[in-house]
C-alpha positions in Angstrom: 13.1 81.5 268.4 15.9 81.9 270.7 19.2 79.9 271.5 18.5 77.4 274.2 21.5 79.0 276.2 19.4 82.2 276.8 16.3 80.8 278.0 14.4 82.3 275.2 13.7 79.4 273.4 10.4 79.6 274.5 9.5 83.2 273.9 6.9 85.0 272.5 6.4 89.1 272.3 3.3 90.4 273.5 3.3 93.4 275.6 0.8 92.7 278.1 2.7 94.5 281.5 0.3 95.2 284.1 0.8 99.0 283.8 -0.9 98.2 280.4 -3.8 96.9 281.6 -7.2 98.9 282.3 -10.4 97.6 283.1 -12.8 97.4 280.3 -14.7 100.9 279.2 -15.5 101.1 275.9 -16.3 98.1 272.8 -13.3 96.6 271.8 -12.2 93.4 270.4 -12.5 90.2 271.5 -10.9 87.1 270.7 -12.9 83.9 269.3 -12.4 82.6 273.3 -14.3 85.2 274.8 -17.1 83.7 275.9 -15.2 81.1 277.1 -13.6 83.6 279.2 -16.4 84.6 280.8 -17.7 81.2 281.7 -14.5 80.3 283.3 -15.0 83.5 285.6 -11.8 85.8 284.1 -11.3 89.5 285.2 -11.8 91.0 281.9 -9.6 93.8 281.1 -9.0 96.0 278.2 -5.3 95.5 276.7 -4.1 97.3 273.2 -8.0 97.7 272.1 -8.7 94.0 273.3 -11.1 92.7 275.9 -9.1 89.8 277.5 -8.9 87.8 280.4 -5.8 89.0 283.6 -6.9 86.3 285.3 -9.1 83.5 286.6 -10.9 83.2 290.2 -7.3 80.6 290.8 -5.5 84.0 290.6 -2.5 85.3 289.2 0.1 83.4 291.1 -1.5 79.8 291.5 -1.3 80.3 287.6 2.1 81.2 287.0 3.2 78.0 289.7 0.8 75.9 287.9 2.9 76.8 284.5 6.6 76.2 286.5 5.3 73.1 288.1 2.8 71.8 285.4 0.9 73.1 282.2 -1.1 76.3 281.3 -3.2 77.7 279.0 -2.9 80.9 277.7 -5.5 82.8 275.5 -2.5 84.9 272.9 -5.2 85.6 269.8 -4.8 89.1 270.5 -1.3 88.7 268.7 -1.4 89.7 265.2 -0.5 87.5 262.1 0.4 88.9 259.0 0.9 86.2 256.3 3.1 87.3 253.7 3.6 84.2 250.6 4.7 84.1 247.0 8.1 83.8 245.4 9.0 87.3 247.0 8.1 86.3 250.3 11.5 85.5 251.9 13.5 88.3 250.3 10.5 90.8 251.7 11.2 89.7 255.0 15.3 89.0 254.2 15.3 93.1 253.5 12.8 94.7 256.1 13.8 92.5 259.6 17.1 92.2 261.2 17.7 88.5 261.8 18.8 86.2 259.0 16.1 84.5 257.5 18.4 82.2 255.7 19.7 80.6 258.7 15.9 78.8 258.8 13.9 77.2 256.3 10.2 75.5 256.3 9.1 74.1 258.9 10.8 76.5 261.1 10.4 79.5 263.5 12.7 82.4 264.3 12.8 85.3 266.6 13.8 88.7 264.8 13.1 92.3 265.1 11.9 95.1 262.8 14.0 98.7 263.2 14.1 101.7 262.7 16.6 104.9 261.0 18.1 104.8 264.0 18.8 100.7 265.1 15.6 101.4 268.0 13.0 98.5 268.3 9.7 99.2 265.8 8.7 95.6 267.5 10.0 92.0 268.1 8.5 89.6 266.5 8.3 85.5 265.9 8.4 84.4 261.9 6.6 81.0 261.3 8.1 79.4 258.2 5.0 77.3 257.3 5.5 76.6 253.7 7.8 77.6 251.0 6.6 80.4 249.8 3.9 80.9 253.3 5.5 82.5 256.3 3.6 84.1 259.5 5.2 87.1 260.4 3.4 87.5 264.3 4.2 90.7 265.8 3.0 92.7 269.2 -0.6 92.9 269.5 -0.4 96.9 268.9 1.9 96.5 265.7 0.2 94.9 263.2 -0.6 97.4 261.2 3.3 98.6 261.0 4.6 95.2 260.4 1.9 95.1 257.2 3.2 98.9 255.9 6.3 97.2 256.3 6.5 93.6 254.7 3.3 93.7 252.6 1.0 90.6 253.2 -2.1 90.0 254.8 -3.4 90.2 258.2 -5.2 87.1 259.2 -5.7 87.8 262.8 -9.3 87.3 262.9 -9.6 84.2 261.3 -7.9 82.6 264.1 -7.2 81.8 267.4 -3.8 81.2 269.1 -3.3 79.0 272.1 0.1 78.6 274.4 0.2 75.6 276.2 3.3 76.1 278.1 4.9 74.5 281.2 7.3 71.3 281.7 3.9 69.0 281.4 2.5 71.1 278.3 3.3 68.2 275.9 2.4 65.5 277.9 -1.2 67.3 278.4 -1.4 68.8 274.7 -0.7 64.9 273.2 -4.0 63.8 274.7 -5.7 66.6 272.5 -3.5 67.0 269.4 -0.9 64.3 269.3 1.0 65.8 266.5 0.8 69.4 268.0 2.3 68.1 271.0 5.2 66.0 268.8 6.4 69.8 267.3 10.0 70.4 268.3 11.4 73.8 269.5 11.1 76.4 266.9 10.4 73.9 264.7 6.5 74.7 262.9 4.3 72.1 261.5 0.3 71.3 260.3 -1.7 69.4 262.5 -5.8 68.3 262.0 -8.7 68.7 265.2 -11.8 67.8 264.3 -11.3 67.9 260.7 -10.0 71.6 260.9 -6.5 72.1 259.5 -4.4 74.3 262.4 -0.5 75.1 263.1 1.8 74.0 265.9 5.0 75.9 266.7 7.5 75.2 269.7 7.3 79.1 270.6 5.8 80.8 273.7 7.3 83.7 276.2 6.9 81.8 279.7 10.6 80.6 280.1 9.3 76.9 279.6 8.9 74.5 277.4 5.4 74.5 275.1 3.4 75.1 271.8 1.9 77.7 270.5 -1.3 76.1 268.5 -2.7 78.2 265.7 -6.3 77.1 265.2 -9.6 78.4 262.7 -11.9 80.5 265.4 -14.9 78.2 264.8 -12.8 75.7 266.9 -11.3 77.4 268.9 -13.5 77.2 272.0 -13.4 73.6 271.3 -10.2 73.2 271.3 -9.2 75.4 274.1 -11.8 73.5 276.2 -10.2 69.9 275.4 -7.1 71.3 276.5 -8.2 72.2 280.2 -10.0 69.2 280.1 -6.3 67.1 280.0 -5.3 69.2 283.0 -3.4 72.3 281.9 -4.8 75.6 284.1 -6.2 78.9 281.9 -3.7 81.6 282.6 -4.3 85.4 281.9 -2.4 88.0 281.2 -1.0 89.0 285.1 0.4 85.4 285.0 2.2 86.0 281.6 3.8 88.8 282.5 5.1 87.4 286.0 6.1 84.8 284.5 8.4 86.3 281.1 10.3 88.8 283.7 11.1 85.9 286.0 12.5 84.3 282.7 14.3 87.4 282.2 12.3 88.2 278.9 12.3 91.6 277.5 8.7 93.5 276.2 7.9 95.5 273.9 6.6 99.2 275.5 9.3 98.6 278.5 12.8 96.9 277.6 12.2 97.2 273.8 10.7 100.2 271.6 11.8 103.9 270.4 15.8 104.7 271.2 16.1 101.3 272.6 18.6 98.8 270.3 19.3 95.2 269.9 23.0 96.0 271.2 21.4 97.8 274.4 18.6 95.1 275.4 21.0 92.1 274.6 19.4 91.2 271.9 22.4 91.4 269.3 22.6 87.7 268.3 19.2 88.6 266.7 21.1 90.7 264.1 21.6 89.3 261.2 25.1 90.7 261.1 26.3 88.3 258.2 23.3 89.0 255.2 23.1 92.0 253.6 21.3 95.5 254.4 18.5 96.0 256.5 16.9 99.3 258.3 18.8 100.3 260.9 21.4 98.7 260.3 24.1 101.7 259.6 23.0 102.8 263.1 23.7 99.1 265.1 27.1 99.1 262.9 28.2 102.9 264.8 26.8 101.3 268.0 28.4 98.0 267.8 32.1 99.5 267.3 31.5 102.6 270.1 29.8 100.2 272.1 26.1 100.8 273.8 25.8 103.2 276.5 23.6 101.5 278.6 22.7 97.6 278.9 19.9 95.4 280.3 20.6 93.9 283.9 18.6 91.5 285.9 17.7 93.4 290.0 17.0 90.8 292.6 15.6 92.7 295.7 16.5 91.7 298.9 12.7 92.0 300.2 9.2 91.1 298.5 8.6 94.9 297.5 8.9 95.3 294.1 11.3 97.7 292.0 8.5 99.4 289.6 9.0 100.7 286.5 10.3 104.0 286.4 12.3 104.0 289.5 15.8 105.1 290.0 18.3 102.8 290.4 21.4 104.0 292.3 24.8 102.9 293.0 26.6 104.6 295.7 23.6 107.6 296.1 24.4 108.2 292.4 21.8 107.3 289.7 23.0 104.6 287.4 20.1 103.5 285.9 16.1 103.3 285.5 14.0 99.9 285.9 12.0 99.0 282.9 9.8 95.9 284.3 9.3 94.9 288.0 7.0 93.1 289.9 7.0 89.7 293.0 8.8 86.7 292.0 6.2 83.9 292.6 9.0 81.3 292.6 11.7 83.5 294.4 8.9 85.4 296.7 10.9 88.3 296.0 10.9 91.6 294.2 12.4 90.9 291.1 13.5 93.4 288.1 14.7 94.4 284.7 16.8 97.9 284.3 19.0 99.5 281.9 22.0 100.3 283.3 24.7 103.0 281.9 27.8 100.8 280.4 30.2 104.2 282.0 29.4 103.1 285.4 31.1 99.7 285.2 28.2 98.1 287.7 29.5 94.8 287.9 26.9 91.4 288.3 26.7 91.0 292.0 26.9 94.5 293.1 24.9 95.8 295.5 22.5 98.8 294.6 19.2 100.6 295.6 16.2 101.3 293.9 14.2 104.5 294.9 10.8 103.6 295.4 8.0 105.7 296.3 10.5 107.6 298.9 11.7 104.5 299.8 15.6 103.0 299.0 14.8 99.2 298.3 18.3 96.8 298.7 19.0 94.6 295.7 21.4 92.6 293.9 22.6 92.9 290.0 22.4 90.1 288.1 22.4 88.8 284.5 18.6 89.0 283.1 18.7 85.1 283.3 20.5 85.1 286.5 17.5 83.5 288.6 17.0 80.1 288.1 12.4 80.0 287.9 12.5 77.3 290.0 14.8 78.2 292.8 13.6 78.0 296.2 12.3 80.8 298.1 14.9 82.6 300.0 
């Protein structure tokens, strides 16, 4: 869904930031791996109205370094699917999103975004092209509803589950389970059969690595799910998802992306189908794009293992330049790592040095590109 030059050819939306996370206090819904879940010993938690799993007894970080080293497993039903087909499929989706659809075809999958009036972020969202006239518009967990008042179609969330298998061994474990799953090239989107169920592959996920994103009937799922740990790929919750997008330098939807926040300002304007005709919002990104945007998303490597958290202040000079969106430790950098939007007027240059006010606290850190840290650097 993204250009391999921005290490977001792997990516897939789904807000799942721990500050999101509560434990588990009322019925909500559960994906078709639940019980699975609980027999693998997860901390439940309750996410967007879904039960699901932060991690397993391994824990948060031996997850996210089994996914930079190896293979894991990640349990993303909670995502929704809205499947839109007929012969006014593609112009629907041509007219309401912002990339340009015609730059795919079948058999493909592209990253785009659904605005607003005013050029801001409704959500980001993958489109699987899976037939001619069939595409899988899969938004944020939270937005499925607006993506269907939006494009029309037909939410098919239930009927499915969705596993990641992500990591730089995920194919070599996934083509021990579902060899032609495992075969599916990057953004590329394709059928495959287990156990006489018809399911579909795409080369997405949100991890920074490589992997495939298997859509399969819930009656299988826990079938499936299970033959894939059983090739050696490790279960990974939600904790280690979201460790391991912001060490990618992946933007979310509820902190980098949603209302007042553009394309333009999270560097996300090579998702903007700039060349096709009108979209909403796009009147807004054109005034934005010729004043320039008044504040960017920058990458904040601490100099410690404290954290920058969300909210805090980030200051050049004593003087507030910016606010962090995301932060939490870097399990490949053992460091405090960060994303912030920083104001375009103060000219903060990559490499300068800055602080971040922390619980009364100035933390020392470095600016950087948001795909400035290499995942598998060594610790400092």
């Amino acid at each position: 869904m993204h250009p391999a030059s921005m290490h977001l050819a792997s990516m897939h939306p789904a807000s799942m930031h721990p500050a999101s996370m509560h434990p588990v206090t009322a019925a909500l819904r559960r994906t078709p791996l639940h019980d699975t879940h609980l027999q693998l010993g997860a901390k439940l938690v309750e996410f967007g109205g879904w039960e699901l799993p932060l991690a397993y007894p391994s824990g948060t970080v031996a997850e996210h370094r089994a996914c930079r080293a190896a293979a894991a497993a990640f349990d993303v039903s909670h995502l929704g699917t809205v499947r839109v087909e007929g012969a006014s499929a593609f112009e629907r989706l041509q007219r309401t999103l912002a990339n340009d659809l015609s730059k795919i075809s079948p058999g493909r999958a592209q990253y785009t975004l659904l605005l607003v009036d005013d050029g801001s972020v409704a959500d980001d969202i993958i489109v699987w092209w899976v037939g001619d006239a069939l595409l899988d518009v899969m938004p944020n967990a939270s937005n499925t509803s607006r993506v269907v008042a939006a494009v029309g179609g037909t939410d098919t969330t239930a009927s499915r589950a969705v596993v990641a298998v992500q990591g730089p061994e995920a194919r070599e474990r996934l083509a021990a389970v579902a060899p032609a799953a495992a075969a599916v090239g990057r953004f590329r989107v394709a059928p495959f059969e287990w156990k006489g169920a018809t399911c579909t592959a795409a080369g997405t996920g949100y991890t920074g690595e490589d992997g495939v994103e298997c859509a399969v009937p819930a009656d299988v799922a826990p079938a499936f799910f299970s033959a894939v740990l059983d090739s050696g790929v490790v279960p990974a919750g939600l904790g280690a998802r979201d460790t391991l997008r912001l060490e990618a330098g992946l933007p979310l939807h509820g902190h980098e992306l949603g209302p007042g926040v553009t394309p333009l300002q999270a560097g996300l304007g090579w998702v903007v189908g700039w060349g096709k005709g009108d979209f909403r919002g796009r009147a807004a990104l054109e005034r934005e794009r010729a004043a320039g945007p008044r504040r960017t998303l920058r990458g904040l490597l601490a100099d410690g293992r404290q954290p920058p958290r969300e909210g805090a202040e980030v200051l050049l000079g004593g003087q507030p330049v910016g606010r962090v969106t995301s932060g939490n430790f870097s399990p490949m950098l053992e460091r405090g790592i960060a994303l912030a939007f920083v104001d375009t007027a103060a000219g903060v240059p990559d490499g300068a040095r800055v602080e971040v006010a922390v619980r009364g606290r100035a933390l020392a850190a470095t600016v950087a590109g948001t795909r400035a840290w290499p995942p598998k650097a060594p610790a400092a």
